[in-house]
N, C-alpha and C positions, 0 to 999 in steps of 0.2 A: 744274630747280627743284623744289623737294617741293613737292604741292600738298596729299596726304592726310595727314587726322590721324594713321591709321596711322602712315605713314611719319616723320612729323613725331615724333610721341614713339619711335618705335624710334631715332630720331636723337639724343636726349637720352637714349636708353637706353646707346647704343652708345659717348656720349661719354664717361658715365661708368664704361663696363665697363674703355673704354682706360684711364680714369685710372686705376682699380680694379690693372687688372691692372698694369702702370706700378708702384706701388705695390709691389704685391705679389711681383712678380720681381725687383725691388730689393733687399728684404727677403729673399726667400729663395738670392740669390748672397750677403750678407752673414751670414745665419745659416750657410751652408755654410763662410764661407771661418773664421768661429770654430769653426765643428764642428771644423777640421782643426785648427788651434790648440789648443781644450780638449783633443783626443784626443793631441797630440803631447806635452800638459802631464802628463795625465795616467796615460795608460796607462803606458811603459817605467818612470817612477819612484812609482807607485805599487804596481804590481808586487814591486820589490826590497821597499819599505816594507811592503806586507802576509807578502810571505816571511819579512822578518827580525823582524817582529813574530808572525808565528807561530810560527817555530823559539825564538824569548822564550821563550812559552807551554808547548814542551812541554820544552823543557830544565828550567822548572820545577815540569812535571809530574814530570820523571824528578830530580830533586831531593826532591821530596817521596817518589818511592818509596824512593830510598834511606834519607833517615831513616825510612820504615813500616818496610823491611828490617830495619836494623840491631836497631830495638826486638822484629819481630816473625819475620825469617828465613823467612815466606811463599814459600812457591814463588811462586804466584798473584803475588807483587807483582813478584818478579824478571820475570815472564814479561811483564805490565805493563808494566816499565821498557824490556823488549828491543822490546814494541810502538811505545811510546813514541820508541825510536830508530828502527825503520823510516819514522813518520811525521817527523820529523826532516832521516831523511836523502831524503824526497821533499820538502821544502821548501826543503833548502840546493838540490838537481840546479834547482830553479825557480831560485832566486837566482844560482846558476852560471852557469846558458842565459841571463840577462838583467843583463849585465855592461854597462850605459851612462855610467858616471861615470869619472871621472879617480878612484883611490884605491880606487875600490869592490874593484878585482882581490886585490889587496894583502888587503883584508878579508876575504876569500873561503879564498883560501890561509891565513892565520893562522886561521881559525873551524875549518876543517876538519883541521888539523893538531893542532890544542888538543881539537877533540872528538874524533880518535880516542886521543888521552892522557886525556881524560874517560871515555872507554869503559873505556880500560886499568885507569886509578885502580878503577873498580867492580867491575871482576875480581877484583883484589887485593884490597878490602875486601871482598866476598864471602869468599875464602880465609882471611883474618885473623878475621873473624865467627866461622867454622866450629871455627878453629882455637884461638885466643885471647879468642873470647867478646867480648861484646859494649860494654866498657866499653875494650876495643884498638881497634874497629873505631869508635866514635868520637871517640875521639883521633886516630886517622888520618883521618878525616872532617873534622874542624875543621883538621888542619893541612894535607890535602892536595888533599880532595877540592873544600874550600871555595875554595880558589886556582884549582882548577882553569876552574870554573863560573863565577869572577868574570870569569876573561879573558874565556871564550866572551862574556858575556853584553856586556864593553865593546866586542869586535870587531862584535855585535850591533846595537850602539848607530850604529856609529862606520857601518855601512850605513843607517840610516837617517837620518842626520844629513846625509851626503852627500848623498843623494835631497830630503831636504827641504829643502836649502840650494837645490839647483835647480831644484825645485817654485814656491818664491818669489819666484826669480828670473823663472821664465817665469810667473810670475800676473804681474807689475807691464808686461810686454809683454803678453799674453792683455788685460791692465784695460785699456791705451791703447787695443789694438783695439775693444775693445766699448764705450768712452767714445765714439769715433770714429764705430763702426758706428751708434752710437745717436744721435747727434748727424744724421749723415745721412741714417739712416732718420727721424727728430721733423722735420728743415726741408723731406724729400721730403713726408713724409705732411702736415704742414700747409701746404705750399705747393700739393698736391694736391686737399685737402678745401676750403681756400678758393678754387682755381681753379675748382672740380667746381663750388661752391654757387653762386659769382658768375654760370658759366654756365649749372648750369640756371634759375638763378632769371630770367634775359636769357631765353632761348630762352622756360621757359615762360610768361612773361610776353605775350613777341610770338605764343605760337601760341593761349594761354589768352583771350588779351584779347576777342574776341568772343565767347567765352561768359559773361565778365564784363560786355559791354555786353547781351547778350541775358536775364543774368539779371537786369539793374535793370529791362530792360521788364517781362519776365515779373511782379516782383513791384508795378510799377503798375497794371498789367493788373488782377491781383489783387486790387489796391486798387480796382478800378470804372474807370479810368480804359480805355479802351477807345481811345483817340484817342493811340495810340502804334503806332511804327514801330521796328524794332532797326534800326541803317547794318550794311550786310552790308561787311565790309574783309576776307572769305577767302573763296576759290574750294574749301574743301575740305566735309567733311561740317558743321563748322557753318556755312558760309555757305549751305547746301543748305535747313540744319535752319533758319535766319533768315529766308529768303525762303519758307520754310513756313507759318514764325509767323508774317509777315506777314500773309500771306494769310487765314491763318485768323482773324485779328483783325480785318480789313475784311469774314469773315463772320458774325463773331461781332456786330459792329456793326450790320451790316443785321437780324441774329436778332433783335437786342435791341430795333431799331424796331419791327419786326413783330408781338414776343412780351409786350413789357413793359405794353402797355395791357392785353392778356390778363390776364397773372399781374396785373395788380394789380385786376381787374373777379373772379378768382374769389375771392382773398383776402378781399375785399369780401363778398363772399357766404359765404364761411365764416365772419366774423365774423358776419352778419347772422343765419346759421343758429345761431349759438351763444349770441346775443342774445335769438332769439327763443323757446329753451327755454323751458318754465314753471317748471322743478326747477333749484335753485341748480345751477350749472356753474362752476368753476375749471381753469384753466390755468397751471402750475406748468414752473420750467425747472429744473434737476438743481440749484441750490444754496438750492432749495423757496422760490422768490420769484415773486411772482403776475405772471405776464403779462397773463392776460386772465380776466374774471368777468362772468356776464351780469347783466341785471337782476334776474334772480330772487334771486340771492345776493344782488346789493347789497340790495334790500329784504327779504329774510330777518337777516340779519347787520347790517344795517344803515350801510351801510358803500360809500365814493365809488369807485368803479374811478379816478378820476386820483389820488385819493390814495391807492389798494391799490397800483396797480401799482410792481414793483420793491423793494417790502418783501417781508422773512419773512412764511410761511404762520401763523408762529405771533404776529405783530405786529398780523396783519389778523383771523384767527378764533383766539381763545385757548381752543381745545380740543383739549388735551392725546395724545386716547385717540385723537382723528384722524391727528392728524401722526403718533403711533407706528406707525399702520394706515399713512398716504403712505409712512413709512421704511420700514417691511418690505417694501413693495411695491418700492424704489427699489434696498433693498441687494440684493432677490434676481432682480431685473435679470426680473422676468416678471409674466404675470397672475394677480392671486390670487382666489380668491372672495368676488363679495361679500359683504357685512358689513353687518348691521342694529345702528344706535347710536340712543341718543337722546339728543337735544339739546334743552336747556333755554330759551326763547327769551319774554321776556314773563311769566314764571311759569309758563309751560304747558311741558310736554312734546311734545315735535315725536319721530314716530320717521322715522327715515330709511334705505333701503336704498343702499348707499354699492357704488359703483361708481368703480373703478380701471384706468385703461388708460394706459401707458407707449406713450412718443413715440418711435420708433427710428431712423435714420437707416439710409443703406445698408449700414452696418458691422456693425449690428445695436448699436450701442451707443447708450444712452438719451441723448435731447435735451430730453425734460418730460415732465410726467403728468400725466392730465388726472384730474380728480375729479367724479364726478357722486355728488349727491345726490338720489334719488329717494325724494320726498314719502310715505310708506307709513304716513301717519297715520291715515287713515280705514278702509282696510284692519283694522290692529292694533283701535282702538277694537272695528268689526267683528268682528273677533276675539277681542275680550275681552266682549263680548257674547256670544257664541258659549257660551265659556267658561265664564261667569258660568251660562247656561243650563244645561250640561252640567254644571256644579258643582252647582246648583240641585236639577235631576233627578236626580244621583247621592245625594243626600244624601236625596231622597225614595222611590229607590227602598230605600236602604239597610234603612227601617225597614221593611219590608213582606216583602223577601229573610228579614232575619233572622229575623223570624218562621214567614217560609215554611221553612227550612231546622230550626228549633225543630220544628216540627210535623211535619219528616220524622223527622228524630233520632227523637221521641218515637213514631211509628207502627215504627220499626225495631228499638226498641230494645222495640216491645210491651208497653211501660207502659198503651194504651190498648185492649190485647184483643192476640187471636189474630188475624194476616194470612194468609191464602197465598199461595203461592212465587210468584203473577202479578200478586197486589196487591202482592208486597214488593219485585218487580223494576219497578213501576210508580214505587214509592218510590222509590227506591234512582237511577231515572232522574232523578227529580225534582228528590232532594238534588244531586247532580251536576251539572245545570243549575243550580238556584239556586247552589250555591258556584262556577261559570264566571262570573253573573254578576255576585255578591260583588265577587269578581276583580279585574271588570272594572271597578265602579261605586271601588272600594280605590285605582284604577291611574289612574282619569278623576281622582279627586278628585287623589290625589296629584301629577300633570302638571298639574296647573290651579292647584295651591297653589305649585308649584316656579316657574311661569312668572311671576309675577305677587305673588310675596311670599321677595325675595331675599335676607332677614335671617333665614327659616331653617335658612341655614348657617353653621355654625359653624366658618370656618375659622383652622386652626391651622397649625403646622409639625409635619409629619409624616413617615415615613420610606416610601416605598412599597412597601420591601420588608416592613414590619411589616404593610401592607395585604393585601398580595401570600398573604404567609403563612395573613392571619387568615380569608381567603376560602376558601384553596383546601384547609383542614384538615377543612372540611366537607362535600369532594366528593370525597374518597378513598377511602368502603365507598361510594357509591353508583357510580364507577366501576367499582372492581375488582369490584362485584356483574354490571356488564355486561362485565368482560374488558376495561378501556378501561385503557390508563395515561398515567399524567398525570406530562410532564417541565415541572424549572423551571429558567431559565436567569437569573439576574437577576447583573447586572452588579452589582462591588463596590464599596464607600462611594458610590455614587450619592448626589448633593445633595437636602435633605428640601426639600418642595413644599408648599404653603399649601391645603391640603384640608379638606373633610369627610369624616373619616375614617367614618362610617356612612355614607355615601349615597355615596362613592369602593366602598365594600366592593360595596355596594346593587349599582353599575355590574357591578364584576366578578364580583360572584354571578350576576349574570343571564346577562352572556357565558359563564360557566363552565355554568351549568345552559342554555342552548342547545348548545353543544360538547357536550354529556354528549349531549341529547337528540336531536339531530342525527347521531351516530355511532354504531356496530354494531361490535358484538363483534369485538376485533382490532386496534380501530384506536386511534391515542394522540392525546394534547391538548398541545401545549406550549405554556406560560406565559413569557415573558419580558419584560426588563425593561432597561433600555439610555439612557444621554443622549447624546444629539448636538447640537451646538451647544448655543443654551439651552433646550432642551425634555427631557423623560423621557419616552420611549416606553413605551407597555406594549401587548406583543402576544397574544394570544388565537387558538391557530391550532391547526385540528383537521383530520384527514385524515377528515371523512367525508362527507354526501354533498354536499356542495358547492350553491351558487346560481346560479343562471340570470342572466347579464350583463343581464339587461332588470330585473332586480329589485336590481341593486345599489347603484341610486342612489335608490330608492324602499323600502328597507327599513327607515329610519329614520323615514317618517311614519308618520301614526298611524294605526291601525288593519290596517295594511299586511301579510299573510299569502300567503306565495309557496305559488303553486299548483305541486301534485303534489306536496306532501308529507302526509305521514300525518295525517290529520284528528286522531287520536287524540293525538299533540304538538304540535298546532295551540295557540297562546294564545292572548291577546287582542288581537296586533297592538301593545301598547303599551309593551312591554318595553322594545326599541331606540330608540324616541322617547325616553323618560324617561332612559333612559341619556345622547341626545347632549343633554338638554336640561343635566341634571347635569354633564356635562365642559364644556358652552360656557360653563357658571356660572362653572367654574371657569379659564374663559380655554384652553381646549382645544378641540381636533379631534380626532372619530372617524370614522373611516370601514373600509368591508371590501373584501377583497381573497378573489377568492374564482372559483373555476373546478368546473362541472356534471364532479362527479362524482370531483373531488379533491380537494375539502376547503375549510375556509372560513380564514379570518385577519384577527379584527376587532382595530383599532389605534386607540388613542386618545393624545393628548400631553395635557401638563402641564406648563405653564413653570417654570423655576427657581423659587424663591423668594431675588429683589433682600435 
């Protein structure tokens, strides 16, 4: 008795190799016994028929030399025509050697007797040419040689007529047999293919069948139902595999008693935990429909969680600039950096630092997102306090600098007497500080007018290579004064972007005059410019002396000045602030890329312009 599935489908394997081959040895005694047939048909009287159709061919070759002859008396074609009979008479010795018909003999002796009286006739018109010129020698062409060539060409005929009167014959015997063969090969093979199908489809029914009862448990099971048993009806590897699954189903069931008041006591505490944030929190599932939102949101937004849940993100809060921030975060399947928005709420401005974390399962593929909004209103206000003070003071130090810097000029320039060389390098210090902190007080105001009054940009559609250009025409003698060269790489028809073209320039003036100031004699700057996706990259990357990985992510605030470089190109810390503050206006990211002692690579985007 089979018991294993192995054995069991090698059984169904084997039945139908027998059919298979059954079939097929069938098949190949009936195509043998036409092989013998078509070969009988056609080789001996195809033979004659391709000889006497050849020897056709050149007897009309050697027809055609004699009239070239006659007109032209060529050696060259005589000796042609004599070729022409060698090949001739190697096709009649084929038709000789291959005598199979009643008549064909008869045709054979007549061809061969008539062409060597062929040969003769061209002897003698040759002599008569020679002799009598050429107007004899076709007269006796038309009267003797043209008789001669008629016979050849009907004893010709009269071979191949023979052969294919027999040819035709044995095709209408050759058709019966392969009408026949073919008849018995289509009722073997479909009596075959319908036995083969009926029985696997039997066999694997009766061997398959408790894997068909084990998979409708399986898929209840699946459904929650836990209170199922597969009937085990085989002693082989699925009845092994069914009294497995049972088993494991009466353990899964005890698990469940044990585990399920658990899982549902932390559940409970995760909600409670999410509830009891202060800062709105959302819980988003990948077709951005709210699962879960604590109180904070609901009374910021105003808005029910029984009536949130299960609608669009954008049904429950209609702000536009969030969801495109959820979407980014969603198609690029990771964590992005938070993001500071403000949101209008009551007439007031609320700012919020927005916080994004994707839900992953084991696969690593997303199951929701979670959104936190942290409150960073009193902060900002703070901050624009701040601001408002530093704006304040820069604009009081302003008038008292300029003065101060008037009163150097004018002691330098000795409109007010004679100095000497220890009072005028006392000057000379002075002016130099106060223009540092000019500068600085020029750079304070500036960042504090850019953060806080966003209608002084004026942006346009613009090309970035026009940008690109208008920057770098201005750092070309201050490089090559240091030996530095400057390559640009900018990709071509790149898509124009929605800029201020003065304070875009502003940006890359400053990266460009740090690369200048940062590098030594030798070493080059290269510019580039490139889209991916929808954004325009533009790179800034110089081989000199490179930043310290502790200052990489701290370069950009303000005031910020990396130790151990040259005091002497030290600025004011506020260059890089004012730049990321300008590309975040403009819906961009910068940041650097940069290793102690090989060079720095500041990268800023710019999204398409929609």
């Amino acid at each position: 008795m089979i018991k294993g599935l192995k054995q069991k489908l090698t059984t169904i394997y084997l039945v139908l190799v027998l059919i298979i081959a059954m079939v097929g040895g069938s098949g190949v005694v009936t195509l043998s016994n036409l092989k013998g047939a078509v070969e009988g048909l056609m080789i001996a009287n195809y033979k004659s028929i391709n000889a006497a159709n050849n020897m056709m061919e050149v007897l009309e070759k050697q027809n055609i030399n004699i009239i070239n002859y006659i007109h032209m008396g060529n050696s060259q074609i005589t000796k042609e025509f004599y070729n022409n009979s060698n090949e001739f008479y190697e096709w009649f010795n084929i038709e000789s050697s291959n005598i199979t018909e009643t008549g064909e003999r008869e045709y054979v002796e007549q061809i061969k007797n008539e062409y060597v009286d062929f040969m003769r006739l061209f002897s003698k018109l040759q002599e008569i040419r020679n002799t009598k010129g050429t107007e004899e020698a076709l007269t006796f062409y038309d009267n003797e040689v043209i008789s001669s060539v008629t016979l050849i060409r009907k004893d010709l005929r009269g071979i191949s007529t023979v052969n294919e009167q027999v040819m035709l014959k044995n095709k209408d015997l050759v058709t019966g047999d392969v009408r026949n063969s073919t008849q018995f090969i289509l009722i073997l093979s479909i009596t075959s293919v319908l036995g083969g199908f009926f029985l696997s489809i039997f066999l694997i029914n009766k061997f398959l069948k408790p894997i068909y009862l084990l998979t409708e448990t399986i898929k209840l099971v699946k459904e929650g139902d836990l209170n199922q048993q597969t009937p085990v009806i085989s002693n082989d590897e699925i009845g092994v595999l069914a009294k497995e699954f049972n088993n494991m189903i009466k353990r899964l069931q005890a698990f469940e008693q044990s585990t399920l008041g658990k899982l549902m006591e932390e559940r409970n505490k995760s909600i409670t935990i999410v509830k009891s944030i202060s800062d709105p929190l959302i819980v988003l599932d990948t077709n951005f429909k709210v699962m879960v939102l604590n109180k904070a949101c609901e009374k910021f937004f105003n808005i029910k969680e029984d009536k949130a849940i299960g609608k669009h993100f954008l049904e429950v809060i209609r702000y536009g600039e969030l969801f495109d921030y959820i979407w980014e975060t969603y198609e690029g399947n990771e964590e992005t950096t938070p993001r500071i928005m403000t949101i209008k709420n009551d007439n007031k401005e609320y700012y919020f630092n927005i916080t994004l974390s994707v839900i992953k399962n084991g696969l690593s593929n997303i199951n929701g997102i979670i959104v936190f909004l942290q409150d960073v209103t009193e902060l900002k206000e703070l901050e624009k306090m701040k601001n408002d003070f530093v704006s304040s003071a820069s604009h009081e130090f302003k008038t008292p600098l300029t003065s101060l810097m008037m009163g150097a000029s004018l002691l330098m320039e000795k409109n007010m007497g004679v100095i000497n060389d220890k009072q005028q390098e006392i000057v000379k210090t002075i002016q130099e500080d106060a223009d540092k902190l000019l500068n600085l007080v020029n750079n304070l105001l500036k960042l504090s007018t850019m953060e806080y009054d966003k209608s002084l940009f004026k942006l346009k559609e613009e090309n970035i290579e026009d940008i690109i250009n208008n920057s770098v025409k201005d750092f070309y003698k201050l490089a090559e004064s240091k030996n530095i060269e400057i390559y640009l790489d900018i990709e071509k028809k790149l898509p124009k972007v929605m800029v201020d073209f003065e304070k875009l320039t502003w940006v890359i003036n400053n990266l460009l005059n740090n690369a200048v100031k940062f590098t030594t004699s030798g070493d080059q700057i290269y510019i580039s410019s490139y889209k991916n996706h929808s954004k325009i990259f533009v790179s800034i990357k110089d081989t000199g002396i490179g930043i310290s990985e502790e200052y990489l992510d701290k370069i950009f605030d303000k005031f910020v000045q990396v130790k151990g470089q040259d005091s002497s190109n030290s600025g004011t810390g506020l260059g890089l602030a004012i730049s990321k503050q300008i590309v975040e206006v403009h819906s961009g990211e910068i940041w650097c890329e940069s290793e102690l002692g090989k060079g720095s690579n500041f990268i800023f985007t710019l999204p398409i312009k929609n």
